[in-house]
KOLLO-13609 format. One line per field, with one value per atom (N, C-alpha, C, O): x, y, z; residue number from 1; atom name. Coordinates in nm, 2 decimals. Layout:
<drenzas>
u <- c(X; ...)
v <- c(Y; ...)
w <- c(Z; ...)
num <- c(NUM; ...)
atome <- c(CA; ...)
</drenzas>
This chain:
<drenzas>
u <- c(-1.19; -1.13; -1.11; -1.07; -1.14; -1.14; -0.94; -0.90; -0.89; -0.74; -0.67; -0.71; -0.52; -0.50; -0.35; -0.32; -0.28; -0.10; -0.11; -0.22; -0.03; -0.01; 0.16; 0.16; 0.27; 0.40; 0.48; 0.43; 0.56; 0.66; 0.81; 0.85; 0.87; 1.00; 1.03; 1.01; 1.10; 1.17; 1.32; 1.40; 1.35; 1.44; 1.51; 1.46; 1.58; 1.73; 1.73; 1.70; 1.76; 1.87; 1.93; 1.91; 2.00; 2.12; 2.07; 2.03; 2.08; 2.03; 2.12; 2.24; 2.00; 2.11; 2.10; 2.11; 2.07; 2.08; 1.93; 1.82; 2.04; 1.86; 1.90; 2.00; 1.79; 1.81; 1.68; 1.57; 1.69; 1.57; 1.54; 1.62; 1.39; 1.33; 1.23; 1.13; 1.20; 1.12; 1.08; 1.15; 0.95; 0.83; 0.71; 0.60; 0.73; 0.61; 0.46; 0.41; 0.38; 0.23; 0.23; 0.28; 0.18; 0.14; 0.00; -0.05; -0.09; -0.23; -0.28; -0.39; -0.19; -0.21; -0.27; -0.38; -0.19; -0.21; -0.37; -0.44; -0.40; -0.51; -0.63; -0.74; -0.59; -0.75; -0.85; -0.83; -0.95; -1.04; -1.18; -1.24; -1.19; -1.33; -1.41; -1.46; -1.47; -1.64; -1.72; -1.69; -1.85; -1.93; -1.96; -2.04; -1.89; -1.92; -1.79; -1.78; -1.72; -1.58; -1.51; -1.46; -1.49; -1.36; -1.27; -1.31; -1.14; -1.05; -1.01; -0.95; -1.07; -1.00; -0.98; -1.02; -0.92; -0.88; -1.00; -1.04; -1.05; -1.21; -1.15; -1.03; -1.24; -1.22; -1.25; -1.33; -1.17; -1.16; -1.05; -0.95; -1.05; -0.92; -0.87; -0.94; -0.75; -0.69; -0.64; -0.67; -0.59; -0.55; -0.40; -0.42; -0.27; -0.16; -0.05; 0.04; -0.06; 0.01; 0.15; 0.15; 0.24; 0.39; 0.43; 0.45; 0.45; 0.50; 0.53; 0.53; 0.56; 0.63; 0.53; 0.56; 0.35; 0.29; 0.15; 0.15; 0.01; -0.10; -0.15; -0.26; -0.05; -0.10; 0.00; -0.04; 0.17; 0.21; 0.30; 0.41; 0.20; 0.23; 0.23; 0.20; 0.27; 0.26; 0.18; 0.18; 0.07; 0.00; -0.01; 0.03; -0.08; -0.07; -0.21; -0.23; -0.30; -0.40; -0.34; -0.27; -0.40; -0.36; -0.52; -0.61; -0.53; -0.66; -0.67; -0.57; -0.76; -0.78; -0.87; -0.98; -0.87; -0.98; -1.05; -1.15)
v <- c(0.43; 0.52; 0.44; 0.32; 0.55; 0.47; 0.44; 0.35; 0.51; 0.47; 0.63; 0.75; 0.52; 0.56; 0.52; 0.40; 0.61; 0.62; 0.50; 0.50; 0.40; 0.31; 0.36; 0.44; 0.34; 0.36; 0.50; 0.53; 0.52; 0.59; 0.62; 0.61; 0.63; 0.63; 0.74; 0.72; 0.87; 0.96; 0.91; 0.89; 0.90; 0.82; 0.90; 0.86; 0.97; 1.05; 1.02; 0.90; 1.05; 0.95; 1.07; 1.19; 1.00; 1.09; 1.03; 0.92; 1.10; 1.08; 0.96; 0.95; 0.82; 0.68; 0.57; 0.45; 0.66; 0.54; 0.49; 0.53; 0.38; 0.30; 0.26; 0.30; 0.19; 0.17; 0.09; 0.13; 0.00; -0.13; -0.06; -0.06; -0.01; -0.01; -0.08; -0.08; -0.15; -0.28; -0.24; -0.18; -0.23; -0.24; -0.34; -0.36; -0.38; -0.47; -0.47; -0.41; -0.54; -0.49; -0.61; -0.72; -0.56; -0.64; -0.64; -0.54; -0.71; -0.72; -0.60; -0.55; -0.55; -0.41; -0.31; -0.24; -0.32; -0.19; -0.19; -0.09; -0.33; -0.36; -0.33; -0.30; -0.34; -0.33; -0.24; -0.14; -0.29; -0.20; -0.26; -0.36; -0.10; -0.10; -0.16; -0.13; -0.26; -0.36; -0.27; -0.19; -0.34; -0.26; -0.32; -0.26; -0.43; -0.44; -0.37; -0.37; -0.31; -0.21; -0.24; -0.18; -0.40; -0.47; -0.41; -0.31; -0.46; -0.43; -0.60; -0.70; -0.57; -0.69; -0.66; -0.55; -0.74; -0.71; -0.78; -0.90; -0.66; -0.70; -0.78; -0.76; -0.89; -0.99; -0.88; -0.78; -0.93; -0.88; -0.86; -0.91; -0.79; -0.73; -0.61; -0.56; -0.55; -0.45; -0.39; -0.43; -0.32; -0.26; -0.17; -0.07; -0.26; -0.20; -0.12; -0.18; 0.00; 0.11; 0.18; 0.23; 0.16; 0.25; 0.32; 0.27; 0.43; 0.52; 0.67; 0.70; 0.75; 0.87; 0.95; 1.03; 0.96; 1.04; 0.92; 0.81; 1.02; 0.89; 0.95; 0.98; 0.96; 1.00; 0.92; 0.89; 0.89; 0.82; 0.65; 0.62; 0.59; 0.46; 0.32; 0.33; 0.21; 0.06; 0.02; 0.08; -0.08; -0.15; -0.25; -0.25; -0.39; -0.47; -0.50; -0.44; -0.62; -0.68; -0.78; -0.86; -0.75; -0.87; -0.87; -0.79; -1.06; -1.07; -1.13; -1.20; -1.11; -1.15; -1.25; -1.21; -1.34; -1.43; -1.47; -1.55)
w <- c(0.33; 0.23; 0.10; 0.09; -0.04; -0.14; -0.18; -0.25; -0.14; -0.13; 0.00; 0.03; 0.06; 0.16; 0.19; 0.20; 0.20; 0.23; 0.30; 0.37; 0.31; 0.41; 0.44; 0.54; 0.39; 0.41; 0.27; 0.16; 0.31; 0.24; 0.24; 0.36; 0.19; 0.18; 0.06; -0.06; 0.11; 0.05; -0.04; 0.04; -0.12; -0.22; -0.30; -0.41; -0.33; -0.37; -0.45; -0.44; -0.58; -0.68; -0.79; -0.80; -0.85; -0.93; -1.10; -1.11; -1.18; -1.33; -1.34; -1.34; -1.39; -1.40; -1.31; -1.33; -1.18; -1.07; -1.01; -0.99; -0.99; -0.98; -0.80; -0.74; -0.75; -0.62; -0.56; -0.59; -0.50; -0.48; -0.32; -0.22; -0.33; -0.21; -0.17; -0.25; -0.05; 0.03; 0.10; 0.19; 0.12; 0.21; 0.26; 0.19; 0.35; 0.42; 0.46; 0.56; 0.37; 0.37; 0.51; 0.51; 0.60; 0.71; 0.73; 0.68; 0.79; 0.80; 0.88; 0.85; 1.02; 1.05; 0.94; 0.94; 0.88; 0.73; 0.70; 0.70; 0.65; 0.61; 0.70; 0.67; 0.80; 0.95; 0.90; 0.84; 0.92; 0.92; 1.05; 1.09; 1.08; 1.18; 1.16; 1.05; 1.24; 1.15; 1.24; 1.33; 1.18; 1.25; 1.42; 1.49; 1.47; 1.59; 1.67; 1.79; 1.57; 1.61; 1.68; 1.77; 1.62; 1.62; 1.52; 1.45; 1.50; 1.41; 1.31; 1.35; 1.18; 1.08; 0.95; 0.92; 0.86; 0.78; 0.68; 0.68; 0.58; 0.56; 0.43; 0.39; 0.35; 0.24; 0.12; 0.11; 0.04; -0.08; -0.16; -0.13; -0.26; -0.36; -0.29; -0.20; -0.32; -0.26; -0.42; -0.54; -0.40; -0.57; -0.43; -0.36; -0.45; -0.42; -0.49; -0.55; -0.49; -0.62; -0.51; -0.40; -0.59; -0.58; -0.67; -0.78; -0.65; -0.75; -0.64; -0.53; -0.80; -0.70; -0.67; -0.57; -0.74; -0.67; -0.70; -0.75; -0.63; -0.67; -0.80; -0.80; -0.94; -1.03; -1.17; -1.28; -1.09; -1.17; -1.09; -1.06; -1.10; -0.97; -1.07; -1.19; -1.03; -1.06; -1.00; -0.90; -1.01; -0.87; -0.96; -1.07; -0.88; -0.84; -0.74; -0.63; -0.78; -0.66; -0.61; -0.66; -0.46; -0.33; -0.34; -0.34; -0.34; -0.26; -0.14; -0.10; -0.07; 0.11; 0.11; 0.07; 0.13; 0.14; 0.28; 0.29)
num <- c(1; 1; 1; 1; 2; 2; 2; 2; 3; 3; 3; 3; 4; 4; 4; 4; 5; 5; 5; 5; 6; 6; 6; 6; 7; 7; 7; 7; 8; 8; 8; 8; 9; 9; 9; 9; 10; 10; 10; 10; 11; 11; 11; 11; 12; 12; 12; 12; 13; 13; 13; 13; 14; 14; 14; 14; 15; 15; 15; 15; 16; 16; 16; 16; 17; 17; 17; 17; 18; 18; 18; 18; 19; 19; 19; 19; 20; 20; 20; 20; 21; 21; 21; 21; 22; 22; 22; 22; 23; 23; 23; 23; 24; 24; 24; 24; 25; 25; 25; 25; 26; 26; 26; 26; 27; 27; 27; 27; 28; 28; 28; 28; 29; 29; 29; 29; 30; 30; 30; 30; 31; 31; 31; 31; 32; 32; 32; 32; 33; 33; 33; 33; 34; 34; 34; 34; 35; 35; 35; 35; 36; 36; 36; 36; 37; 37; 37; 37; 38; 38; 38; 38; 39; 39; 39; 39; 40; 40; 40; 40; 41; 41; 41; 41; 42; 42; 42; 42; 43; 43; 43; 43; 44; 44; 44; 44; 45; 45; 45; 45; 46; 46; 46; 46; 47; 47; 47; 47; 48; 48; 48; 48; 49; 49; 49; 49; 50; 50; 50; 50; 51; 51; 51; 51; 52; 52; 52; 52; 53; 53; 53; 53; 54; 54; 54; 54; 55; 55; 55; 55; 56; 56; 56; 56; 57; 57; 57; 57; 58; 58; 58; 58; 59; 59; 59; 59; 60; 60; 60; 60; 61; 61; 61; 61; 62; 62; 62; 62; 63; 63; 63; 63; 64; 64; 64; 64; 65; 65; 65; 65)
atome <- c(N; CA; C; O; N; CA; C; O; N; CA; C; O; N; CA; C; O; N; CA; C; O; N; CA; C; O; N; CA; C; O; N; CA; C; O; N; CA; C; O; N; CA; C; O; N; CA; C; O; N; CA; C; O; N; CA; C; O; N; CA; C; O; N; CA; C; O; N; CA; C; O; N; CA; C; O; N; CA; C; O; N; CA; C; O; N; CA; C; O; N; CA; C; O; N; CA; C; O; N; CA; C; O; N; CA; C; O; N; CA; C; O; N; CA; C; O; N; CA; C; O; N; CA; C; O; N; CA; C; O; N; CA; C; O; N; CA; C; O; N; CA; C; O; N; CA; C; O; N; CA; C; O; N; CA; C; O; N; CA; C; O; N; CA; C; O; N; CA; C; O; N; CA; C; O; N; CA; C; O; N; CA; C; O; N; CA; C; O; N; CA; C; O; N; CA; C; O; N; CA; C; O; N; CA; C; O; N; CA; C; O; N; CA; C; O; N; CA; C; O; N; CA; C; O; N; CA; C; O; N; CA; C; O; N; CA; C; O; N; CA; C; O; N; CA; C; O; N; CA; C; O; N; CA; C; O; N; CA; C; O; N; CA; C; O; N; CA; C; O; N; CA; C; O; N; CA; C; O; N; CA; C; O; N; CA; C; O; N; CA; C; O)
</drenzas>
């Protein structure tokens, strides 16, 4: 997939308030099917985006080596 929900977290807030939420990219997340259809985490750049929808987000690259 050219991008894909890994985690979420529904978040509340009140006009003003701020609030620090943490989430764990683990290598699970990353897996992907090879073609001998094993499961690994393929090499490359990742493009990791948070925000409130996939239209207004922050990201950030992780690379895999």
């Amino acid at each position: 997939p050219v991008m894909e929900l890994k985690d979420f977290a529904r978040v509340t807030l009140q006009p003003g308030e701020t609030r620090t939420v943490k989430f764990t990219l683990t290598p699970d997340k990353l897996q992907a099917l090879g073609l001998d259809m094993k499961r690994r985490v393929p090499r490359g750049k990742y493009a990791i985006m948070v925000g409130r929808n996939s239209a207004e987000f922050l990201s950030d690259t992780l690379n895999v080596e």
